[in-house]
Structures are given as C-alpha cells and as structure tokens.
ROSE-4610 file (N, C-alpha, C; in Angstrom, 1 decimal, always signed):
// ROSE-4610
residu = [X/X/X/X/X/X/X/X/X/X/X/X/X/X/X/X/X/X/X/X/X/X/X/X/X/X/X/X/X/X/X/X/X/X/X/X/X/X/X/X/X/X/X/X/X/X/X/X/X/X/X/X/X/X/X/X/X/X/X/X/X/X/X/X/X/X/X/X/X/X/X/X/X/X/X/X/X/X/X/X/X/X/X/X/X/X/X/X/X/X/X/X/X/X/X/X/X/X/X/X/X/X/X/X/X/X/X/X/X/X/X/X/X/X/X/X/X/X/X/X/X/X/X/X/X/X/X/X/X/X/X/X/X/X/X/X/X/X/X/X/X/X/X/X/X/X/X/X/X/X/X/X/X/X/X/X/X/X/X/X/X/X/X/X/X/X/X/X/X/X/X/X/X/X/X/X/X/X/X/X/X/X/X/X/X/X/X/X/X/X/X/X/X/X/X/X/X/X/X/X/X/X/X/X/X/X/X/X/X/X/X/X/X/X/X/X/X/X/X/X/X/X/X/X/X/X/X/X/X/X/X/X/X/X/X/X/X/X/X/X/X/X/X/X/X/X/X/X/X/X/X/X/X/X/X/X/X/X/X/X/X/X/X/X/X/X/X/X/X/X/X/X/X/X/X/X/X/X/X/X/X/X/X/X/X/X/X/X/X/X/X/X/X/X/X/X/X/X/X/X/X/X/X/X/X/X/X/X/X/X/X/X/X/X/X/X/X/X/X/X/X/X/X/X/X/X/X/X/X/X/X/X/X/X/X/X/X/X/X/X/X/X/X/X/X/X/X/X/X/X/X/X/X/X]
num = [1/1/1/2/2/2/3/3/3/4/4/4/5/5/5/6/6/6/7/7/7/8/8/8/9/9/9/10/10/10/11/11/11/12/12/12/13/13/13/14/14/14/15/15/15/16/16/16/17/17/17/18/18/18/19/19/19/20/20/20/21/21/21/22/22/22/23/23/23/24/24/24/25/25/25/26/26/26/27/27/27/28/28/28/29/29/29/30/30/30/31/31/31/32/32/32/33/33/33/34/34/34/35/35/35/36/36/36/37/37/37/38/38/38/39/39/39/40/40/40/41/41/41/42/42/42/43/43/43/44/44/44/45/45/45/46/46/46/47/47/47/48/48/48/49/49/49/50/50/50/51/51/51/52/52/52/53/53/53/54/54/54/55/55/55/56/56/56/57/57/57/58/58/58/59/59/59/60/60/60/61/61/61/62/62/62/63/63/63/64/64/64/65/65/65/66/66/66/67/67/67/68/68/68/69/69/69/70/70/70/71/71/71/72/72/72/73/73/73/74/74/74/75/75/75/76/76/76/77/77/77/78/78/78/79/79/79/80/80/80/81/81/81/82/82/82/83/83/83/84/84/84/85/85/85/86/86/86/87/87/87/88/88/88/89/89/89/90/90/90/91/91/91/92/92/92/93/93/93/94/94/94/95/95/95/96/96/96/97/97/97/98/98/98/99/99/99/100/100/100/101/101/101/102/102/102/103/103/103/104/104/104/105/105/105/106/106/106/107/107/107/108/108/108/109/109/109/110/110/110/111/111/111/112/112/112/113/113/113/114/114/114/115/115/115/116/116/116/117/117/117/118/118/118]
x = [+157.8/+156.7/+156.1/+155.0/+154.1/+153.6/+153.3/+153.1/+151.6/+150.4/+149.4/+148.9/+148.2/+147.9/+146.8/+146.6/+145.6/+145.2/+143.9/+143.0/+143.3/+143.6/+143.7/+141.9/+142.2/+141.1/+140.4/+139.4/+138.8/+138.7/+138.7/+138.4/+137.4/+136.1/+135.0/+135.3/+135.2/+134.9/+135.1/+135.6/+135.8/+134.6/+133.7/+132.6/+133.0/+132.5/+133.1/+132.6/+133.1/+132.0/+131.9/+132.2/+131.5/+130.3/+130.0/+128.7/+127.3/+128.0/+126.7/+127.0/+127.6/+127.6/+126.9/+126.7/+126.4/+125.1/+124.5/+122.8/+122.4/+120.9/+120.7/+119.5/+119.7/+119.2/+117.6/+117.2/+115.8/+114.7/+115.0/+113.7/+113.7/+114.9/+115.4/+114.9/+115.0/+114.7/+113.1/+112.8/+111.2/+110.5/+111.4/+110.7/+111.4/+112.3/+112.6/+111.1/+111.2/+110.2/+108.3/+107.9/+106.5/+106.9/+107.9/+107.6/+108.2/+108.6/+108.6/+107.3/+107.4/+106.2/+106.5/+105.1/+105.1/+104.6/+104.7/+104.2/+102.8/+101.5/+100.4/+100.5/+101.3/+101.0/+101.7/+102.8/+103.3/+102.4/+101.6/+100.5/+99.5/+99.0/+98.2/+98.4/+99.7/+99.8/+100.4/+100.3/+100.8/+99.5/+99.0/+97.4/+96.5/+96.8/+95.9/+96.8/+98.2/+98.6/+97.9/+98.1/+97.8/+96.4/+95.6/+93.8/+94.3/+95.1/+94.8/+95.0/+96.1/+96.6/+95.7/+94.7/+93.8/+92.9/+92.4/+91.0/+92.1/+92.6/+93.9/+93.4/+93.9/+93.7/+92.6/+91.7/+90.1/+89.8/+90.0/+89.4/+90.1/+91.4/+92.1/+91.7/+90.9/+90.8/+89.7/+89.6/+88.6/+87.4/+87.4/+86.3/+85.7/+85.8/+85.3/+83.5/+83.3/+81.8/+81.0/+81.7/+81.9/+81.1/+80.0/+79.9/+81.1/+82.2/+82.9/+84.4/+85.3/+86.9/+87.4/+88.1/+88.8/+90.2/+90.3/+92.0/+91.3/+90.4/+89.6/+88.8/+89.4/+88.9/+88.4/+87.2/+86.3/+85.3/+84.3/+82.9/+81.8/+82.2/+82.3/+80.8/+81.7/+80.9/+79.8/+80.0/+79.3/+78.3/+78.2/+76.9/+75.9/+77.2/+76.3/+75.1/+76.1/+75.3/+74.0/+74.2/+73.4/+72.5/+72.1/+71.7/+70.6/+71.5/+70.8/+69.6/+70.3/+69.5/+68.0/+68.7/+67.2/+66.0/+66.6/+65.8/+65.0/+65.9/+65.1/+64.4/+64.4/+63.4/+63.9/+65.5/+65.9/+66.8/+67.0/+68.3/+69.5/+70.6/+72.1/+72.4/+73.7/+74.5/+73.7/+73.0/+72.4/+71.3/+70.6/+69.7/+70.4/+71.4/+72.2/+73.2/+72.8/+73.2/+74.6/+75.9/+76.7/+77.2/+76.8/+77.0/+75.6/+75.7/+74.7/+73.8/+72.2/+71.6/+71.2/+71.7/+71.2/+72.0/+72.8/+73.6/+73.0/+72.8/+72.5/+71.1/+70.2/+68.7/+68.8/+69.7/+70.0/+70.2/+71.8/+71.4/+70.7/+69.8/+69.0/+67.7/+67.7/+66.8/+67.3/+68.3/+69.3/+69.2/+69.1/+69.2/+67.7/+66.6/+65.4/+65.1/+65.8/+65.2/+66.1/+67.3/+68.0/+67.7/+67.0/+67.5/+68.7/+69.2/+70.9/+71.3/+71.5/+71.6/+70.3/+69.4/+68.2/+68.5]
y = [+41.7/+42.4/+43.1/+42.6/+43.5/+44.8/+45.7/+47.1/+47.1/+47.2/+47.5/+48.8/+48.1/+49.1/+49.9/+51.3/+52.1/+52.6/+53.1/+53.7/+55.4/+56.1/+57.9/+57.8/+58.8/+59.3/+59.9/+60.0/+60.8/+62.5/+63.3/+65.0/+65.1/+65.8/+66.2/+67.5/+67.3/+68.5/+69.9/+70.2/+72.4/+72.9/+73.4/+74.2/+75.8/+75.6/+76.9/+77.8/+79.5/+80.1/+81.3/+81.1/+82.3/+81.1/+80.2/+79.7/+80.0/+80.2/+80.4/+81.9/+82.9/+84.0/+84.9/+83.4/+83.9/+84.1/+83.1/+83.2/+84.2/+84.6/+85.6/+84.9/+85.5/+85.3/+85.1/+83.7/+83.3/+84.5/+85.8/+86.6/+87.5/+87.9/+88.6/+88.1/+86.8/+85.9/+85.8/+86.0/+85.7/+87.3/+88.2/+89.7/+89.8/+89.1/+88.8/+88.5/+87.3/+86.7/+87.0/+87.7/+88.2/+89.8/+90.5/+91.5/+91.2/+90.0/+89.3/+88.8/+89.3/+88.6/+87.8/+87.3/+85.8/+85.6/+84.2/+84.8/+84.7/+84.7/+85.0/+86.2/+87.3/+88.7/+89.6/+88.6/+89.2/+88.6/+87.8/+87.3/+88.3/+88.9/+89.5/+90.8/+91.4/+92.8/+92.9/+91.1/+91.5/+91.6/+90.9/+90.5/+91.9/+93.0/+94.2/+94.8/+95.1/+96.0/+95.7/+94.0/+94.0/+94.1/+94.1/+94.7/+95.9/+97.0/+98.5/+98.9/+98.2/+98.3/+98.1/+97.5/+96.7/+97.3/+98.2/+98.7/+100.2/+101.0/+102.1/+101.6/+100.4/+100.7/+100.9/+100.3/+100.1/+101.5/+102.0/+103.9/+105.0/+104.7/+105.4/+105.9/+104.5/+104.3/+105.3/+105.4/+106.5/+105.5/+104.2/+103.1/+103.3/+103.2/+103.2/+103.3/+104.0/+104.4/+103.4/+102.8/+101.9/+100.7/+99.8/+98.4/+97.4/+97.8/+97.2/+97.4/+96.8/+97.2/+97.5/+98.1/+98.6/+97.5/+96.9/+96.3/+94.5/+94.5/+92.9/+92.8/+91.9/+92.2/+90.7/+90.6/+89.4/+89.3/+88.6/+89.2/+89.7/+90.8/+91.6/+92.8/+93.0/+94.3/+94.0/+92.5/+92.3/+91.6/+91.0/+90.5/+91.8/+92.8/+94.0/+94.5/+94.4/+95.5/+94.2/+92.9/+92.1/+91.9/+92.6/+92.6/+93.9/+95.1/+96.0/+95.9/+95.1/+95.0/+94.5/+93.0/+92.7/+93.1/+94.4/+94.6/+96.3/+96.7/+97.5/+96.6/+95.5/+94.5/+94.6/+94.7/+94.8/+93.4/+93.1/+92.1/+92.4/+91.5/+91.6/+90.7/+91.1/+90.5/+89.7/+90.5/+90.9/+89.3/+89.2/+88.0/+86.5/+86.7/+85.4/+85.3/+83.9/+83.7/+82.9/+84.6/+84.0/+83.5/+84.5/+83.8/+83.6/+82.2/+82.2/+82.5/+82.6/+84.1/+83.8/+83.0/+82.5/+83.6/+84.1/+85.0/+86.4/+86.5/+87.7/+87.9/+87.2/+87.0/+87.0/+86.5/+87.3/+88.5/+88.7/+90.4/+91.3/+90.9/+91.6/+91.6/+91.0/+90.8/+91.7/+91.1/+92.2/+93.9/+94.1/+95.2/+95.6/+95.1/+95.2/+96.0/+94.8/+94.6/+96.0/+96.3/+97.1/+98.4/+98.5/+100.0/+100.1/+99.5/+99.9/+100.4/+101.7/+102.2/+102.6/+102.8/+103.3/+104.8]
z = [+151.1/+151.3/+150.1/+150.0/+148.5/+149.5/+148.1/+148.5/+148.0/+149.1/+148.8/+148.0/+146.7/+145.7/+146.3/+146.3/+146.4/+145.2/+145.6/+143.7/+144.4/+143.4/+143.2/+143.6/+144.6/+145.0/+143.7/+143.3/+142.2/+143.1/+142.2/+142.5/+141.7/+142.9/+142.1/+141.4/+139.7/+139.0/+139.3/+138.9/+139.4/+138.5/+139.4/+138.7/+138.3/+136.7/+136.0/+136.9/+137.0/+138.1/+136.9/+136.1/+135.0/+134.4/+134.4/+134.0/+134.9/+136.2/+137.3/+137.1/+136.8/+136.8/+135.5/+134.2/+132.9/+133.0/+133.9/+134.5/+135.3/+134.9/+135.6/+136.5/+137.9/+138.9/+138.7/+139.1/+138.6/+138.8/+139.9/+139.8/+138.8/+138.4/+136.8/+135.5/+136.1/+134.4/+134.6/+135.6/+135.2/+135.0/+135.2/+135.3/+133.6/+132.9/+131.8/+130.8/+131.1/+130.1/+130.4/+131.6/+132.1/+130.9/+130.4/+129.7/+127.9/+127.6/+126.3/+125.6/+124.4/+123.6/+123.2/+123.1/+123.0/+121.4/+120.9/+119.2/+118.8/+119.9/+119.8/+119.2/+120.6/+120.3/+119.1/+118.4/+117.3/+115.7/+116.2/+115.3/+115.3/+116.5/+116.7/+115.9/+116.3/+116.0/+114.3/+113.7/+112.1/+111.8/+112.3/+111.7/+111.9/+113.0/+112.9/+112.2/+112.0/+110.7/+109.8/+108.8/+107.5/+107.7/+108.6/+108.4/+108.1/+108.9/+108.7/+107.5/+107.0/+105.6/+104.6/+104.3/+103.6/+103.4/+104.7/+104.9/+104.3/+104.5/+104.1/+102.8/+102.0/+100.7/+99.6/+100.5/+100.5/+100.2/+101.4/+101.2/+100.6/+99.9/+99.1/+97.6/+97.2/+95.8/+95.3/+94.1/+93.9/+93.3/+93.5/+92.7/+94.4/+95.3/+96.8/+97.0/+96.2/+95.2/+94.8/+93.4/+92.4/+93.2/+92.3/+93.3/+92.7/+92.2/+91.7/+91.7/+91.9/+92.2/+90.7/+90.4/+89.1/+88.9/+90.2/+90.4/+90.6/+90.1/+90.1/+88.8/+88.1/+86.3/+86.1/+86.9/+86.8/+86.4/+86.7/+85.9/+86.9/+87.9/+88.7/+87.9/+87.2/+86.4/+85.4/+85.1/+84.1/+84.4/+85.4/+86.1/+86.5/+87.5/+87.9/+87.0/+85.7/+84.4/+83.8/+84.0/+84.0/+84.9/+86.0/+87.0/+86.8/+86.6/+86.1/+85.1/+83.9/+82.7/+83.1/+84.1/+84.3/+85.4/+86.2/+86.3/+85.6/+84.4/+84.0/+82.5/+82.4/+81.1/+80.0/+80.2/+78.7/+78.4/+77.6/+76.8/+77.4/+77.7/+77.9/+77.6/+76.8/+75.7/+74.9/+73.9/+73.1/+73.3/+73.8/+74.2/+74.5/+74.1/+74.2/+75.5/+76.0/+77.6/+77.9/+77.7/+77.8/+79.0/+79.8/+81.4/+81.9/+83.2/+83.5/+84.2/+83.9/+84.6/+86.3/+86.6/+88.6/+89.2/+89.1/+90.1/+89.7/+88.4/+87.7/+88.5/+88.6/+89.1/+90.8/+91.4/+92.8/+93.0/+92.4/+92.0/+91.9/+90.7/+90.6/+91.6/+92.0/+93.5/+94.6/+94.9/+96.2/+95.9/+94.4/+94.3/+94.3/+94.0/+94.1/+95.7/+96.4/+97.7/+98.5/+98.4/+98.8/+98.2/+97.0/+95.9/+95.6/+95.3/+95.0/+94.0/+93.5/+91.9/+91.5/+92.1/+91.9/+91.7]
C-alpha cells in the first residue's frame, strides 16, 4: 500500500499588530493634515517676508529722497543730471553725446510733466 501524499496546508501570514497600531486612526490623520501647510502657503509667507524686508530696506536708507539709489552705480544719475540739463538748455558732458539722448529726452519730459526737482 502507497501512502497518499498530502500538500502542508499553507498559514495565512501573522499580521504585525504594531504596524496597524503605528497608524493613526484615519479621523486623526485627516485632523492631521487639514492643519499642515501646504508649500503654497510656505511660498506665500517667504514671499511676504522677503517683500517686508525689501520695502524695510527701501525706507532705511538716507538716499529714500534721492531719485537715485546710492547702492546702484549705473547710469542712474547720470541720465537724471542729463535730464536736468536738458531741461534747463544747457550742454551735458560737455556737448558731446556720450550716452544716448532718447531716455534722457523722456526724462526730461516726465519731469516736465510731473515737476520733479523743480
């Protein structure tokens, strides 16, 4: 007589019970993440610092006055005073056009039209 082979039952898995204990209860987790920010609002709130900051340094300075920054060494000032010139009818840089006079001639317009330095 042969001895009928049987197959080992298989055993379903033992569920860890600190893995369902590591989770927190789905109404926890959403009372969780409804008071988490999100990275809109951490965009948001770098983005009104560095404005506060900016405008802070803006009104610090003692140029605030000035139509021109002291900490920007462009041709800023030198249009201004070209701007000036032409509208009180004099020469800048000594008749010879080292920069060119289209922005200087807005300027001096804007300032016409405004009074600006009057």
């Amino acid at each position: 007589m042969t001895a009928k082979r049987t197959r080992p039952q298989r055993q379903a898995p033992a569920r860890a019970s600190s893995a369902a204990s590591a989770r927190p209860a789905p109404s926890a987790r959403s009372a969780t993440a409804a008071t988490a920010w999100t990275d809109g609002r951490w965009a948001l709130a770098f983005g009104a610092l560095a404005a506060l900051l900016r405008i802070l340094f803006v009104l610090s300075g003692t140029d605030r006055t000035w139509p021109f920054t002291v900490y920007y060494e462009g041709d800023s000032e030198t249009f201004f005073r070209f701007a000036r010139a032409l509208l009180a009818g004099e020469l800048y840089d000594g008749g010879i056009p080292f920069h060119p006079p289209g922005f200087a001639f807005f300027l001096s317009g804007l300032h016409a039209l405004v009074g600006a330095g009057a």
